[in-house]
N, C-alpha and C positions, 0 to 999 in steps of 0.2 A: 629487789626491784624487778617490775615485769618488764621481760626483754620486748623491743618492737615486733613486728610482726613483717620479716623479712623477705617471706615466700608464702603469700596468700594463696597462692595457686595447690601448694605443698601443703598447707595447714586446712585447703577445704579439702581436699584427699584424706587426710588424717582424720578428718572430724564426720566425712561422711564412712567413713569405715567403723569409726567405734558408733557411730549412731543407727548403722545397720546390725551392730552386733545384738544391740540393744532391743532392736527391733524382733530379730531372731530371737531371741530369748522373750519379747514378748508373747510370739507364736509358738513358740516350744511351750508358755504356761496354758494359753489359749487351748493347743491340743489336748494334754493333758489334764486341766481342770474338770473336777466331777463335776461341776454346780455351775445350772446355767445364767447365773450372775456375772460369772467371769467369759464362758465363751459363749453365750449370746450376747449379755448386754453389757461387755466391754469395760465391768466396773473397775479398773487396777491402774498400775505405773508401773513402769522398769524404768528402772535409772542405773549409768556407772558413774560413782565420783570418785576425785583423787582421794589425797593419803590426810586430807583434813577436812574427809565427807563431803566437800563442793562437787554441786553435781555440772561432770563434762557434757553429757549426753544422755539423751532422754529419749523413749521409746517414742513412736510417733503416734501409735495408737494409743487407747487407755485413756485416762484422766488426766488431762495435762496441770490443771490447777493441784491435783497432789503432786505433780513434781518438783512444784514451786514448793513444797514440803520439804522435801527430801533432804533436803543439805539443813534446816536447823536441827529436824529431827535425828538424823544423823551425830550433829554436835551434842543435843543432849543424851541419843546413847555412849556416845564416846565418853561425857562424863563419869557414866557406871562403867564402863569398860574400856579404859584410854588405851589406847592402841596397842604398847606392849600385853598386852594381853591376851590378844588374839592369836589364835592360833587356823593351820590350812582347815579347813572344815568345819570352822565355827559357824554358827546361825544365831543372830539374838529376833528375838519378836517382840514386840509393844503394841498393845490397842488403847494406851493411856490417851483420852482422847485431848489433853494439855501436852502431850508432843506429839502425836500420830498426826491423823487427818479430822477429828473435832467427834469420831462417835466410836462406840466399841464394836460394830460389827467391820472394820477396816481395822485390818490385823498388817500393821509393818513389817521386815522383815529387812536387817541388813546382814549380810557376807562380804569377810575380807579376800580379798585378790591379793596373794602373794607371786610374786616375781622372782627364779633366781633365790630364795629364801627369805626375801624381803617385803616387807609390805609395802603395796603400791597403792591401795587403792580399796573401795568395796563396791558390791552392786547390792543394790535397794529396790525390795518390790512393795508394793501397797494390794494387797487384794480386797474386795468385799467378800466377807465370809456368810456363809447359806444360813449359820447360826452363833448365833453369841449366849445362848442361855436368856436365864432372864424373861421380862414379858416386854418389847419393843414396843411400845404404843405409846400417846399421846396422855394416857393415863398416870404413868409414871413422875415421882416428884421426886426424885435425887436419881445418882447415877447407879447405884449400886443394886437398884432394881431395874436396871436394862438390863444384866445382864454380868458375863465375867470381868474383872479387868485383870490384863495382864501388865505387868509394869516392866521396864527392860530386863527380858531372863532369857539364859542358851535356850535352845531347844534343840540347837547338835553342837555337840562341841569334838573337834578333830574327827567328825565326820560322823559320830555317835549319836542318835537320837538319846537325851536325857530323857528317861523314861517319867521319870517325877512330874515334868512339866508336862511331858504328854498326857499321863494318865488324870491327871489335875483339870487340864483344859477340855476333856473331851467328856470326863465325869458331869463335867458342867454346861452341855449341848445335846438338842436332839439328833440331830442329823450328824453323828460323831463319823463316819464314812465317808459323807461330803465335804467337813470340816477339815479332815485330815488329809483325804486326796487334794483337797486345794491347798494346802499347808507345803503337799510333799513336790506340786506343779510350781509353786514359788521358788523351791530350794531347787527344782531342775531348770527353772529359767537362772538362775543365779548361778548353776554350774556353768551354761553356756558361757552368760557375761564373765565369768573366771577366764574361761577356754580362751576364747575370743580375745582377753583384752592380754592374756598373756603371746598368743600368736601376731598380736598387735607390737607389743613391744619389742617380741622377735624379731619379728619383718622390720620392723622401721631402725632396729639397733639403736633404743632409748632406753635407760638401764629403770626408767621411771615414768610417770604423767605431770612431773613436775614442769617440766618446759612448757610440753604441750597444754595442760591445764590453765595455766599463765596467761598464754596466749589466746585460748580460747574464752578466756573471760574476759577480758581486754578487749575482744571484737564486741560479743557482745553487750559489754558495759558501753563500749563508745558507742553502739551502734543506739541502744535504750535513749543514752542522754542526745543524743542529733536528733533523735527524734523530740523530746521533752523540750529540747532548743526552741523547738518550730513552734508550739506555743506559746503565746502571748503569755507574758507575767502576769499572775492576777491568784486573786480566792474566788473561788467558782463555790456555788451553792444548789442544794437539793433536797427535798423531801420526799417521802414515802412514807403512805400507810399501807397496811396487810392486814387482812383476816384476823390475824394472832387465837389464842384462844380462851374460851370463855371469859368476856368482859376483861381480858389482856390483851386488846388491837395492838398489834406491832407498828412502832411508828422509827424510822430509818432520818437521823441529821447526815448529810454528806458534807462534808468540805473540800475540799480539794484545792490545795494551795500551789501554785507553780511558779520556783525560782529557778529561775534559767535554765538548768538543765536537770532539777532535781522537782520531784513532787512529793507531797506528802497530802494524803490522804485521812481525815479524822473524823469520828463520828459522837463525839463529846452531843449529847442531845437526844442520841435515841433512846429508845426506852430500856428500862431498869432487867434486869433479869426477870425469872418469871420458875414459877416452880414447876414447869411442863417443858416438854423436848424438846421445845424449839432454838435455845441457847443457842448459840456460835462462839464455840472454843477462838481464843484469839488469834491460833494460829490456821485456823477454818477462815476466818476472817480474814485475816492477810491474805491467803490463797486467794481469795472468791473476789479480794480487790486488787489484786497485783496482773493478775493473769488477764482479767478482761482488759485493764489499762494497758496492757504489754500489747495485744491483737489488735486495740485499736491504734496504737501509736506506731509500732514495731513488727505488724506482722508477719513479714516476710524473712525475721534472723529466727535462725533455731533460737531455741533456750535453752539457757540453763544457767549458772548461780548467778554467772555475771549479770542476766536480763535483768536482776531486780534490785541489784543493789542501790539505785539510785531513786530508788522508792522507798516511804515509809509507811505505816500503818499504825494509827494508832486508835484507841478507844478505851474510856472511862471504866476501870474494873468495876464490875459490879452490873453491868448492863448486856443485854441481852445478846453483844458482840463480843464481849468480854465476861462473861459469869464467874465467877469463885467455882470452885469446887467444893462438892457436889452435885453440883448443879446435873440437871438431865438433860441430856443434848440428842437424843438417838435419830433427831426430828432436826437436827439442826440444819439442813440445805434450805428448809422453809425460812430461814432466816439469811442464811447464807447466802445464798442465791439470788436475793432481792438486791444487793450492794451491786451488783454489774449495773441493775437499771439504774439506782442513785449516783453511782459515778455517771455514767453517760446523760444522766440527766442534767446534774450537773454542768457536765463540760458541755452539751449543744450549742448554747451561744456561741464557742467559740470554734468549736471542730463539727460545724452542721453538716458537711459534707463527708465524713465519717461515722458519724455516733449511729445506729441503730436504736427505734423505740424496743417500746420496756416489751420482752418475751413470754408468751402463755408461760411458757416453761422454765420462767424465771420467778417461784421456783418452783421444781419439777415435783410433779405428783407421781405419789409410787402408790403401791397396790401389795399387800403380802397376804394369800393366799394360804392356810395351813388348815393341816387333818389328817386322818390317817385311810390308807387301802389296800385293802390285803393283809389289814393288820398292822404295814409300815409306816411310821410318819412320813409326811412329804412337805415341804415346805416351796410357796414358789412365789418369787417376787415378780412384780408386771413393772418393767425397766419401758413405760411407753411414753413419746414423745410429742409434746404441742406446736403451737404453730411460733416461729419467730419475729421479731418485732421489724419490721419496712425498714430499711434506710431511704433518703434522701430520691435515690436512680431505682433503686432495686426494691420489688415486692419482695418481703419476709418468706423464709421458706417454710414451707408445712412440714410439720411432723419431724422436726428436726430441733434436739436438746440444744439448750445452749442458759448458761455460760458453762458448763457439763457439756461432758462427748461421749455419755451412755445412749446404746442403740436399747433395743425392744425385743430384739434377735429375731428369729423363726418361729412362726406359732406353732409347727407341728414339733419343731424343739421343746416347746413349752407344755404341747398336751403330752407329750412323750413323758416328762417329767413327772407330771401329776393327770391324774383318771378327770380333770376340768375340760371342757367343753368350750374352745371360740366359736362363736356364731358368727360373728363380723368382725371387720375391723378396716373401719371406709372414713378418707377424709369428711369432716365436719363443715357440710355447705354453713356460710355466713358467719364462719366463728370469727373469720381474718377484719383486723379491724381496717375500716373505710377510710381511703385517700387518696390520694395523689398517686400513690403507692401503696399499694396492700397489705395489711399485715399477714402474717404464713396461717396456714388454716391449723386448727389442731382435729383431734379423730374421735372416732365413735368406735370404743372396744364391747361387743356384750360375749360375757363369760355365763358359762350354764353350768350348775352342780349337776350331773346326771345321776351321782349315787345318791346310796338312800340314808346317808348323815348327812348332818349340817358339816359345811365349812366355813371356818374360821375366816373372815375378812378385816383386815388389817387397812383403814386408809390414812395415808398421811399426805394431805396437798394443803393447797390455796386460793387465792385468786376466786373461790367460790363467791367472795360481796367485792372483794377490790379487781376489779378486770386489771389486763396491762397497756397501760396506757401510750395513748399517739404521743407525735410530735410533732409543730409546726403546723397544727389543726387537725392534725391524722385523728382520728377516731379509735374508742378503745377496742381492745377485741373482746370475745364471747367468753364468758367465765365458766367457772369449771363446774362439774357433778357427777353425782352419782346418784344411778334412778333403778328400782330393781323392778320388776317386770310386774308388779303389784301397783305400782304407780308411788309407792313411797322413797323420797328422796333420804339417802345416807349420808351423815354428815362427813365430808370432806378429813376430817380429822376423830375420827369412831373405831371402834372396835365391834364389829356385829358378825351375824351367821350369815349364812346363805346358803336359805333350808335344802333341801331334798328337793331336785326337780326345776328349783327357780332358777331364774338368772339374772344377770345385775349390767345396766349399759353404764358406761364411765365412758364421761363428755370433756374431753381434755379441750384448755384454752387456748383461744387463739393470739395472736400480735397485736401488737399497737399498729396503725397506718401511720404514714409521714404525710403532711400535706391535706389540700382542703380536697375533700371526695370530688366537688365541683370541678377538679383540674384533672381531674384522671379521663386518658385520652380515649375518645370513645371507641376506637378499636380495641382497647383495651377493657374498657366495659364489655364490648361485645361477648369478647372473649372468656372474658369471667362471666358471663352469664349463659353462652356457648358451655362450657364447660361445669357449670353447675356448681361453682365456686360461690357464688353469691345468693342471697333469697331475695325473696321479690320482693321490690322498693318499696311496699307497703308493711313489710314485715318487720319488727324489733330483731335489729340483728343480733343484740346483746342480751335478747332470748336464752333461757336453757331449757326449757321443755324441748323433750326427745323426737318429738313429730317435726319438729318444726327442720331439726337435720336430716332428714331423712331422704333429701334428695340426692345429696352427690354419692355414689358407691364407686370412686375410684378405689380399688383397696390401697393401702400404704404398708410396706413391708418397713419402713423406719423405725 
């Protein structure tokens, strides 16, 4: 039975120590990662959980919806490896995307924490890796041409690299040097979280995380359902369409049922699976619904296992939130990512004064980059960010991910990386949708090939026909593109060159507005038009042709 919670003052001490440690070991992989996926655009999780995978503390950077991972994922490697089996220096990794995070280029990685000679506990990192093998694009019609799968195996065991798995995984990657330096930056954030939580047990003279664990879930779990209390009982309802692809529009059932202090969450209605990447593994799913639920109701408790257990998720196998295996997921946040708008569209009625409209960047468009210079391959993904959807009081921010907390990092990071050329990269005048309150603007990125090969262009986005939509009259914001200096537009989801010499502008989307544009207070027009936020009243805000942005050059480093 979980013991009360005696000394709140004593248990936020404890928790904000192991949640520092966490954090440390965040930045210890940040340092040390080759590949600027993890230390510019922030793709990863640290987490420590106790001795039955629940995770206590969770790094505060990173991807906080994979943390919401961590503790089943965890359970079902314990399956293959139940605890007596670990030994001090073990490492298992999995990119099976039906227990990881829903795709193969997000490589898991758990380590047990021994105490005193005893198991207390392990730490879990999630990374995006620079390469999985395979051809990653929208083309793909099962999983096993994305790329490698790994299914739960050591990769060190009592401190050993297994050479077999190494040599197996890397056989099967171009960028085997950036794959494995980010491999070897995981297993050093993981030694920290060892360090760390064993000088934690020292200090405090607890022979375990048993107590502390306890209790720490127990705050969080009461703190999830008070909040869940405050809403009104009811089934709240929502819809969404997306883009989807070729003559497969993605269409999104929300449910959202609320009994007193428990929700459950269903999406029985959406559409069927689909033989292209856009699938979302169930447990991708859960993530991308539990976590936006958790911020808007609960934002202020840390997480971790407890935050969710009063949540359920569920969805119809076989459907595009639920796929069988095989299925090709590489693309799945384009799916994924859409359910934060369906729940808060859902709930508005009754939480207006919370919900935020649907996000450009919900879901987020990426960009991969690949070729070769100097003879090396290089690979480089564009981690860049649109505009956010208005609440109720508050204009949407620009250029700011969300229901994701991937940044864009530094461009001169990025040219450093590969011989590609930023021209600009300037908030997008008129993209934020019109209201009461503004939706966030999203940006205008043009990249230039300067050599003399084609490069490889990889897009995977949305919102190119479905904008994201207001609320409460808010107006949509500007949908997304890709226009290459030839004037021909690339489809949002393609695989093309980008010849010798050319360049390519990529128009990321803006927010939904809140409210009727009519109410927005004229200082505040001023302002947005002072500032070159808005186009002139006479113009289609929800325009994509590239002239028509071409006003505001605030740069945005987001």
């Amino acid at each position: 039975m979980t013991r009360p919670v005696n000394d709140p003052i004593g248990l936020e001490v404890r928790w904000d120590r192991l949640t520092a440690a966490t954090d440390e070991a965040a930045s210890t992989m940040l340092r040390t990662a080759f590949s600027t996926i993890i230390r510019e655009s922030n793709d990863y999780t640290v987490v420590l959980m106790d001795r039955q995978g629940r995770t206590m503390a969770e790094s505060r950077a990173g991807i906080p919806a994979f943390a919401a991972l961590m503790s089943s994922l965890t359970a079902l490697v314990l399956e293959r490896f139940p605890a007596d089996d670990w030994q001090p220096g073990d490492s298992v990794i999995t990119n099976d995307p039906w227990i990881a995070t829903g795709h193969l280029p997000d490589i898991a990685m758990i380590t047990p924490v021994f105490h005193k000679g005893r198991l207390v506990g392990y730490a879990g990192t999630v990374a995006h890796s620079p390469d999985i093998g395979g051809t990653p694009t929208m083309g793909t019609t099962d999983l096993i041409s994305e790329g490698i799968l790994i299914p739960p195996l050591r990769l060190f065991r009592a401190g050993q690299v297994e050479c077999g798995v190494k040599d197996l995984l890397l056989a099967n990657v171009r960028l085997s040097d950036q794959v494995w330096g980010d491999l070897e930056a995981q297993a050093a954030a993981h030694d920290v979280c060892r360090r760390r939580a064993q000088e934690f047990l020292t200090d405090f003279g607890e022979p375990d995380f048993e107590e502390f664990s306890a209790q720490v879930h127990t705050v969080t779990d009461a703190s999830m359902r008070a909040a869940i209390s405050e809403v009104p009982d009811g089934v709240y309802r929502a819809a969404l369409d997306a883009d989807g692809v070729e003559g497969h529009p993605t269409h999104i059932e929300c449910t959202v049922t609320v009994r007193h202090d428990e929700v459950d969450i269903d999406y029985t209605g959406s559409s069927p699976q689909v033989p292209f990447a856009t699938n979302s593994t169930l447990n991708y799913t859960r993530a991308y619904s539990m976590y936006p639920l958790k911020i808007l109701l609960d934002p202020s408790t840390r997480t971790n296992w407890g935050s969710y257990r009063a949540i359920t998720v569920t969805a119809p196998e076989g459907t595009i939130v639920n796929p069988t295996f095989p299925a090709p997921v590489v693309a799945r946040h384009l799916t994924g990512h859409l359910l934060s708008c369906a729940v808060y569209q859902a709930l508005a009625p009754v939480l207006p004064d919370r919900v935020i409209a649907d996000s450009g960047g919900a879901p987020a468009l990426r960009v991969r980059f690949a070729g070769v210079d100097d003879g090396r391959p290089y690979s480089l993904m564009l981690f860049a960010n649109a505009g956010m959807g208005a609440a109720k009081e508050t204009d949407g921010l620009s250029t700011t991910a969300f229901p994701t907390n991937s940044g864009s990092g530094s461009i001169e990071a990025l040219e450093a990386a590969s011989p590609l050329q930023f021209l600009r990269k300037e908030l997008r005048a008129g993209s934020g949708g019109r209201g009461r309150r503004r939706g966030g603007l999203g940006q205008n990125i043009q990249v230039r090939n300067p050599t003399n090969r084609p490069v490889q262009m990889v897009l995977l986005g949305d919102r190119e026909q479905h904008p994201a939509l207001g609320l409460a009259g808010g107006e949509p914001g500007a949908t997304a593109q890709a226009v290459l200096d030839s004037g021909e537009r690339v489809p949002l989801k393609s695989v093309s060159q980008l010849p010798p010499g050319a360049s390519v502008v990529i128009s990321f989307a803006g927010g939904g507005g809140f409210g009727r544009a009519e109410d927005r207070e004229p200082d505040l027009v001023d302002a947005d038009e002072t500032a070159g936020y808005v186009l002139p009243a006479t113009a289609d805000h929800t325009s994509t042709a590239p002239a028509a942005q071409d006003n505001a050059l605030e740069e945005v480093n987001r």
